[in-house]
C-alpha positions, 0 to 999 in steps of 0.5 A, a space after each residue: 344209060 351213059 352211066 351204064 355205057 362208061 361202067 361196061 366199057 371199063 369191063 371190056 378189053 380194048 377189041 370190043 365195044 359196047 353197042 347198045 344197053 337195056 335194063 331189064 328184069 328176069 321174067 317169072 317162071 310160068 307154070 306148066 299150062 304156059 300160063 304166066 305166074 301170077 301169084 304173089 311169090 311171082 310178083 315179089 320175083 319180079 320186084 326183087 332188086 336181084 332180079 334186076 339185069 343189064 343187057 349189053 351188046 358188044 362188038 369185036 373186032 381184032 383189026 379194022 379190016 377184020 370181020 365184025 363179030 358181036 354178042 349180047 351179054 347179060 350181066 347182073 345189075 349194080 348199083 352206079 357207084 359199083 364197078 362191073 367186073 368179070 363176076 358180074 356177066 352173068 349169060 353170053 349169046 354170041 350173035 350167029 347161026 340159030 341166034 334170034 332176038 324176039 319182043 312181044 308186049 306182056 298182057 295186062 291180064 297175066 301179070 298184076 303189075 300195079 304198085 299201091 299208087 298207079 298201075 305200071 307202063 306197058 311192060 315187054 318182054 324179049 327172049 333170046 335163044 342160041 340155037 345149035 348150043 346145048 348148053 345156051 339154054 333161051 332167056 326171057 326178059 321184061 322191059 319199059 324202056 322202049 327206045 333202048 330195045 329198039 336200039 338193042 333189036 336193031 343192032 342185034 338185026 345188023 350183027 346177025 346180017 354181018 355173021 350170015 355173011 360166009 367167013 373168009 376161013 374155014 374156022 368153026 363160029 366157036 373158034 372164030 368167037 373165042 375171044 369170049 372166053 375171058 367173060 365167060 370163064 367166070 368160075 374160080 379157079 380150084 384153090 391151091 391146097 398145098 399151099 398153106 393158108 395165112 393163119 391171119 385168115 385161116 383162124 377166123 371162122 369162116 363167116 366173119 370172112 363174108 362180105 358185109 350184107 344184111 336183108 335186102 342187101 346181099 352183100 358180095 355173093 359171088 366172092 362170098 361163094 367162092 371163099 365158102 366153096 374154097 373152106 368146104 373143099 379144104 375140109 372135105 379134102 383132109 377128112 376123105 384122104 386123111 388116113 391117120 396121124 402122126 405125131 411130132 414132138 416139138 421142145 422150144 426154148 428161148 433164153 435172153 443171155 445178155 452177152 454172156 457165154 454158156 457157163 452152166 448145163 443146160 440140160 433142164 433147159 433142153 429137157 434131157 435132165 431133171 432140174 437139180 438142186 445145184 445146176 452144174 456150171 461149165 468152165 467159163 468159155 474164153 472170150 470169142 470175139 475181139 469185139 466183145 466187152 462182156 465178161 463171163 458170168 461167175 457162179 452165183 452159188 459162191 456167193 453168200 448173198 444167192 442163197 434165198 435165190 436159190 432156195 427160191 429156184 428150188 421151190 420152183 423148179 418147173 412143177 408143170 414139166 415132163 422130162 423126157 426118161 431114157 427111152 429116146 422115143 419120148 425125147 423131142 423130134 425137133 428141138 427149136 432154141 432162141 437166143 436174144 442179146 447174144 452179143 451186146 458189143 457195139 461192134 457187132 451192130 456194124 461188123 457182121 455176125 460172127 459164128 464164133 458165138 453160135 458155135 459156142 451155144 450150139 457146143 454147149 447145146 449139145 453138151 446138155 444133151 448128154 448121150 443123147 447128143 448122137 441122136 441129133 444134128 443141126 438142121 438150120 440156124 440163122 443169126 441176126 445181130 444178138 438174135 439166134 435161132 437154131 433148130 436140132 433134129 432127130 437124124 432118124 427123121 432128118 429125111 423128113 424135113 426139106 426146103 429148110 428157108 431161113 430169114 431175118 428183119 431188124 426193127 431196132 435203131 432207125 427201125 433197121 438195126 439188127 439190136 432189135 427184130 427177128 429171125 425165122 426158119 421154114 421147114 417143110 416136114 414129110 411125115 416118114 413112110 412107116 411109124 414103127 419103132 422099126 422105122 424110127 430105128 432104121 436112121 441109115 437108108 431108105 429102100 427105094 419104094 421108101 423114097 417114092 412113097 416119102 415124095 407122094 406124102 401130104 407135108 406140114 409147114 412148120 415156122 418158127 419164129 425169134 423176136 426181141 421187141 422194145 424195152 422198158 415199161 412204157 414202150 407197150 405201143 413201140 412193142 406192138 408196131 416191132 410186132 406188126 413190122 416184123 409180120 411186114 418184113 419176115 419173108 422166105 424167099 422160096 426161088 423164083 417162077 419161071 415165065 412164059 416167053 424168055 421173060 425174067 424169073 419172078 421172085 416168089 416170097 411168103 410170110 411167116 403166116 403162110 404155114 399150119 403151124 406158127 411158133 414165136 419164141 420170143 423176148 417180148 419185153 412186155 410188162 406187168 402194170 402193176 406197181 413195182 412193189 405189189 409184184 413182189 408182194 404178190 410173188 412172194 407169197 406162194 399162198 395167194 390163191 391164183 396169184 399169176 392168173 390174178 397178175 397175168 391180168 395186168 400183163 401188157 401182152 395179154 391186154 394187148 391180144 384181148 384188144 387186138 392189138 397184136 399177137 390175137 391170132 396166137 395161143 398160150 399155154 397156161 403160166 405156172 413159172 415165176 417171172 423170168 426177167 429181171 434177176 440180178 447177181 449182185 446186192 440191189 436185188 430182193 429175196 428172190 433174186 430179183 433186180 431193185 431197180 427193174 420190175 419182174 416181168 414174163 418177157 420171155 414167151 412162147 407162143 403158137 398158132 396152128 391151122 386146121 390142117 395140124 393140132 397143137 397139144 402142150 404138154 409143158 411150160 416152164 421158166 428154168 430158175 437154176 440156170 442163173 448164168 443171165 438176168 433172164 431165166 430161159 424158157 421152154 415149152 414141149 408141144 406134140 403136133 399132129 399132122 394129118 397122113 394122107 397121100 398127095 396125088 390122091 388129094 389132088 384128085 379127090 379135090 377135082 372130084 369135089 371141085 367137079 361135084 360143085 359144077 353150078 355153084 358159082 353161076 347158078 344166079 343166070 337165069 331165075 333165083 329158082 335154080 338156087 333152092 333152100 328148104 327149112 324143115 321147120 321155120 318155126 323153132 320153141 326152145 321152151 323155157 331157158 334159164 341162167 348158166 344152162 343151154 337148151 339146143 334144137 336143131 333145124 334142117 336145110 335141104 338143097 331141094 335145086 339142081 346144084 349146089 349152093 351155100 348159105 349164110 346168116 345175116 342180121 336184118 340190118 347194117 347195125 344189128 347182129 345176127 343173132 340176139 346175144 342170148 343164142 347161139 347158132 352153128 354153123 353159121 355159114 354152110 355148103 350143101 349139095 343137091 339133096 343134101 340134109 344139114 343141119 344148123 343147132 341153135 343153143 340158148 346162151 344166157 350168161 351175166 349180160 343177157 341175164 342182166 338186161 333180160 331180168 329187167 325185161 323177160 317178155 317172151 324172147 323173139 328173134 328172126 334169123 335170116 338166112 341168106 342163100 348166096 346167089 339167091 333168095 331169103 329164108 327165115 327162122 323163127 325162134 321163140 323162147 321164155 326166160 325165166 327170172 334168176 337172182 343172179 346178174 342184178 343190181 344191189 338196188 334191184 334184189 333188195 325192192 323185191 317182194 318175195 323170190 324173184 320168180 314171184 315177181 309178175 311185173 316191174 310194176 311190183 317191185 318194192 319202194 325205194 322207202 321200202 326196200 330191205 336192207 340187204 338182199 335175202 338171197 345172201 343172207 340165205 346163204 350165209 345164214 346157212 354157212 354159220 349154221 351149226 354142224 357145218 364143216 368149214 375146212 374145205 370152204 372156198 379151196 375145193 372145186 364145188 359139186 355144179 348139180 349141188 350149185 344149180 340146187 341151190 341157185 333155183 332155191 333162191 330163185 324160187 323161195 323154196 327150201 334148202 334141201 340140204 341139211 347141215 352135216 358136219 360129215 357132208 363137206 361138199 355142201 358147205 362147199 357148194 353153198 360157198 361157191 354160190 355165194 361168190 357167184 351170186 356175189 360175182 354176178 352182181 351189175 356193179 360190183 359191192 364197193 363201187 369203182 369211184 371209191 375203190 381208188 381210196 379204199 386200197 389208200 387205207 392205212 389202219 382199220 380205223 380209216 377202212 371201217 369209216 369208209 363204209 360211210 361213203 358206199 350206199 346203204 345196201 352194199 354197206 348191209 351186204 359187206 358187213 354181213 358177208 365180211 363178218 361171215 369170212 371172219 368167222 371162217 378164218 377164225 374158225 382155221 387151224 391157221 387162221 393168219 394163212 386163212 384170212 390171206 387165203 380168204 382175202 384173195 379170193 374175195 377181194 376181186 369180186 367185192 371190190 370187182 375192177 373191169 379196167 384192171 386199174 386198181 392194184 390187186 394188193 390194195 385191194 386184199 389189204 382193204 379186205 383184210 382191215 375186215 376179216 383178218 
């Protein structure tokens, strides 16, 4: 018990002392007769660890000669090496008037206390009841620690003696007892939902939040209950206030000028024109700093050796943007421009900043907008050394934006330096009162019913952040710590909070986090591992299919968001733009313009994060090549993010009244785990049979059949298991429901290249048990049964090439062939590519055009089954071909290793002739030589069968070189990969 005495004293504040300590348990409910419970489910209660309490007496006293109070609590039981906190008080007696503390001794006879082993000591029972306070209702506990409850019934007895005395004022026992308020305001205060959430936290699904528990081992509930109640509030909340959307259309650029002044128009930059052959070039600016040292750029257009540059910018062009036309409806609501290494001089990392250089964007800026300049004012810039960040508005909606915060963090030389860091701007939008064209026109006033309306509107935080990270290839490490610094260091300062009692303000900050919707417009710097000389093959040739997808893999910022290693929180819209770093203007520069001596790289990115209070549409993503006055190429990307409408006061109180609905949620463990009370509908779920690439769903239902709210969770059987087997999905997997509130919990069959793989080794009947959780109470289980059938997708080589027959004829491992027996190549592929180079086939479209699914699922339970193809060749039927074509890759792609193993595959793409290429099909093992000589001599028979066969075969060869010779680490260079292929099919 002195464990326990030290752990509480460490609860109470220093007024109050802990008196004595019982270990308890809560005893079984009885049945309506008084009858104590003696069936199973009541002794399993009784054994259960969460029904285990400790009982403390504590005495307060505020001065020595002040009158003793005292009160029992009843906390929840933890473990030694756990602290007790305010969450673990679970009831409060305070010791006066009706109270009263009775022991009895539980008979034998109502209770089957034995263990397997012997039976149990004499067990007691004490109850103790707060007459005079409806809402204390009587506690029943068991012990067999007798001397503790003597200790307990004696000092109970003296307090009770010392409250009967008549008090010295006339104060009512509750005022006098008011020093247990802090233990017994247990419930968590109604999150502040104007507030924004940090988007670290808000995009990771609500269950990976949840303390760690599994069966046996609740795991934190009481805050696992209060960050479900929190989400179910904010949810609740925006779909019943909600009452439409408005839509913000958002430009964002960033441009790495390398000291340069504005010298072209950069109206495709801003979107106000469409990228023009010839991009018109200014005048060159005169020099605006004493400091600077860097000379405008030239126009590159007069210099003859430009024009495969820019014969190159015209081919590009930006295909995926949409340019606003001459309805100023469709231009952007905010344009938001980065610029990076806006003066290199050395003396500006000493001197301060000047804003002789911003002017000079900003005036350039607004040139480029043309007429439609009288549309926008500046709404907020801040600089930092060579980093800018501006931000234009519409003056129609100028009203809409407040509490404009602006800040800035170096982490360039010694970590401090502003050549090197950030700089981010806050806005606060307020969605305007009416979204008529009217209202968009009227730019002048507002009528004062407008301003009242505008100050009650719900508002969006919008931040924007523009970060230049380390340079050169290997600094990949360096750029994700400038990441992690800068999430450290940008701050808002947002004034101060006011204290009580004259105390001193209190700064009040936030991150660059804390907002429904985060923009970074940023020179990453990251590269693409892949050798210098194979980028510009592969960005040379427009005729590689995939080619950025197939590059992008390689790309250090995409590898390090796969890894977790920084920016995993952000999205990115889809590249479709050439490289926009590093161009050169003089000789040592390849046919696109490109510096010889740097490796093309995107280091010029724009990325978002959005909460669920905003969605975020892309609607473009372009690098802009004709603007050619920086080794950069600029940058932009357009954005309509809808905000939900909805007014604040009527929030404010729709969120009491849920807050209110939840009254029990956070304290219903006081008594019995009965208060807390989940039904499952049907605990027994058969998905039937469930195949390869197709989902089969069922839906359970959850019933609250308590009193009061309560949540659940799923957790897996054990600290090393997951929650569900890999071959299921379960959503939700955390829920809030209401008393007599249905929801439902859909599972849905999953069965992709890895569980197929191992479940083709082994299909017995798939089995699983999930356990669902009730926070604050017991566990429930869902049975779930299914039946696997075969596919000769997502096996080895080895394994397709034992089979007897189809593999859905397999019975048992057993049967599979000999090793001495095995055929040379699976039947599967040959199946198809037999059928390929059947007569009156059309190959045109073959591995180009996008496959008929149902024709591929077809297909796939053929092979699966033995059964014929029920497609006849038809040189008129161009999507079977095609169909068939893609099951090929698939099956192919599906594969456990690839064809060409990955040890070999470093001296396959080292192949100089194809004389060396076909003497290394002596190294790769027998089945995978079969299959690659049958299946390349079918890609050569498409390519010769082209009207082109040259542009075919490279086609070809980019298509299937990933797959033949699959590389999981991305450690082999793509080219050498296609140029091995081609030795064959070309």
């Amino acid at each position: 018990m002195a464990a326990l005495d030290t752990s509480i004293k460490a609860l109470l504040r220093p007024s109050d002392e802990v008196k004595a300590v019982l270990e308890a348990l809560v005893l079984p409910s009885q049945h309506e007769s008084g009858t104590p419970d003696r069936s199973p489910e009541s002794r399993s209660q009784l054994e259960d660890a969460r029904n285990k309490r400790i009982l403390a007496v504590v005495s307060h006293s505020e001065a020595p000669d002040a009158q003793e109070e005292g009160s029992v609590f009843i906390l929840k039981s933890k473990p030694i090496e756990r602290a007790f906190d305010q969450s673990d008080i679970l009831r409060v007696f305070p010791v006066f008037g009706d109270f009263s503390i009775s022991m009895s001794q539980v008979r034998r006879e109502t209770l089957d206390l034995r263990s397997s082993s012997q039976a149990s000591p004499s067990l007691l029972s004490l109850t103790i009841t707060q007459g005079g306070i409806d809402s204390v209702a009587p506690l029943t506990l068991c012990t067999q620690h007798v001397e503790a409850l003597r200790n307990v019934l004696a000092e109970c007895k003296r307090l009770k003696e010392v409250a009967d005395v008549p008090p010295s004022t006339a104060a009512p026992p509750l005022v006098t007892f008011s020093w247990l308020a802090p233990y017994t305001a247990r419930r968590a205060p109604m999150p502040a939902l104007s507030a924004p959430q940090d988007l670290r936290v808000a995009r990771k699904p609500l269950h990976t939040r949840l303390s760690r528990a599994f069966a046996g081992d609740a795991g934190d509930d009481a805050s696992d209950v209060v960050r479900i109640r929190d989400a179910w509030l904010r949810a609740r909340v925006r779909e019943t206030c909600s009452t439409g959307t408005h839509e913000l259309r958002v430009r964002i650029g960033t441009f790495n000028v390398n000291g340069n002044l504005p010298s072209q128009d950069l109206s495709s930059w801003l979107g106000t024109s469409a990228p023009s052959a010839k991009t018109a070039f200014i005048p060159p600016l005169a020099e605006v700093s004493p400091f600077s040292v860097a000379e405008p750029a030239g126009d590159p257009f007069e210099d003859p050796a430009g024009e495969k540059e820019l014969a190159a910018a015209k081919k590009e062009v930006a295909p995926a943007e949409k340019t606003a036309d001459a309805d100023p409806d469709t231009s952007p609501d905010l344009l938001v421009l980065g610029f990076q290494e806006l003066d290199l001089s050395t003396e500006a990392l000493i001197y301060a900043a000047s804003a002789a250089r911003e002017d000079a964007w900003c005036g350039a800026v607004f040139a480029a907008l043309g007429e439609r300049a009288g549309l926008y004012e500046k709404l907020a810039s801040k600089q930092l050394v060579g980093m800018l960040s501006v931000v234009l508005v519409k003056k129609a909606l100028r009203g809409c934006f407040g509490d404009v915060r602006t800040c800035a963090a170096g982490t360039g030389i010694m970590g401090l330096m502003g050549n090197k860091g950030g700089t981010a701007v806050r806005l606060v939008f307020t969605p305007p009162v009416a979204v008529s064209t009217d209202s968009k026109e009227n730019t002048d006033t507002d009528t004062t019913e407008d301003v009242e309306e505008k100050e009650t509107r719900g508002s969006t935080v919008l931040t924007f952040v523009n970060a230049h990270l380390a340079a050169f290839d290997e600094m990949v490490e360096r750029r994700n710590a400038d990441f992690h610094e800068l999430a450290r260091k940008l701050r808002f300062d947002l004034g101060a909070a006011v204290q009580e009692a004259g105390a001193a303000a209190v700064p009040v900050t936030c991150n660059v986090f804390e907002s429904d919707v985060l923009f970074w417009m940023v020179n990453l710097n990251y590269r693409i591992d892949v050798p210098d000389a194979d980028v510009r093959v592969m960005l040379g040739e427009e005729g590689w299919e995939g080619r950025f997808e197939v590059l992008l893999k390689y790309d250090q910022l995409k590898s390090s968001m796969r890894a977790g290693k920084a920016f995993d929180m952000f999205d990115e819209g889809r590249i479709t733009h050439l490289p926009t770093y590093r161009f050169n203007p003089g000789l040592l520069r390849d046919d696109m313009g490109y510096d010889l001596k740097r490796r093309p790289a995107w280091t010029d990115r724009v990325l978002y994060s959005a909460s669920a209070a905003a969605r975020v549409e892309q609607l473009s993503y372009a690098g802009h090549p004709l603007i050619t006055m920086s080794d950069h190429r600029p940058v932009s990307a357009e954005f309509v993010v809808s905000v939900d409408v909805f007014d604040r006061a009527a929030a404010e109180a729709a969120a009491e009244k849920f807050y209110a609905q939840l009254n029990g949620l956070e304290d219903a463990h006081e008594d019995t785990n009965a208060r807390v009370n989940l039904k499952i509908v049907d605990p027994l779920v058969g998905l039937g049979k469930v195949s390869y690439g197709k989902g089969v769903s069922r839906r359970v239902g959850i019933r609250n059949v308590g009193k009061v709210p309560c949540a659940y969770r799923l957790v897996p059987v054990d600290g090393e298991s997951a929650v569900h087997p890999d071959w299921l999905k379960v959503e939700p997997m955390t829920a809030l429901l209401l008393p007599d509130e249905l929801a439902y919990i859909t599972l849905t069959t999953y069965i992709d290249n890895a569980s197929a793989a191992r479940l083709n080794i082994d299909h017995k009947a798939l089995e699983c048990t999930l356990i669902l959780h009730t926070v604050m109470g017991k566990d429930h289980f869902i049975a779930v049964t299914a039946e696997y059938v075969p596919t000769c997708f997502a096996n080895s080589l080895g394994r397709l090439t034992r089979l007897p027959g189809p593999i859905r004829a397999l019975a048992a491992p057993a049967d599979l062939l000999a090793e001495n027996r095995a055929i040379n190549a699976p039947r599967e592929i040959m199946r198809l590519v037999n059928w390929l180079m059947g007569p009156n086939i059309n190959l045109d479209n073959l591995f180009v055009s996008a496959a008929d699914e149902t024709m591929v699922d077809a297909i796939r339970e053929c092979l699966d089954t033995g059964a014929e193809f029920t497609f006849s060749p038809d040189p008129k039927n161009e999507s079977a071909p095609v169909a068939f074509g893609e099951t090929l890759l698939r099956l192919l792609n599906s594969l456990t290793e690839p064809i060409v193993p990955v040890e070999l595959q470093p001296r396959c793409v080292d192949m100089t002739s194809r004389d060396e290429a076909f003497e290394m099909l002596d190294a790769f093992p027998p089945a995978a030589v079969n299959v690659w000589i049958s299946v390349t001599a079918f890609l050569h028979y498409v390519c010769q069968s082209s009207a082109e066969p040259e542009t075919k075969t490279k086609e070809i060869a980019s298509v299937f070189a990933p797959v033949l010779l699959r590389d999981a680490e991305h450690a082999v260079s793509p080219v050498g990969r296609r140029h091995f292929l081609m030795y064959f099919i070309s």
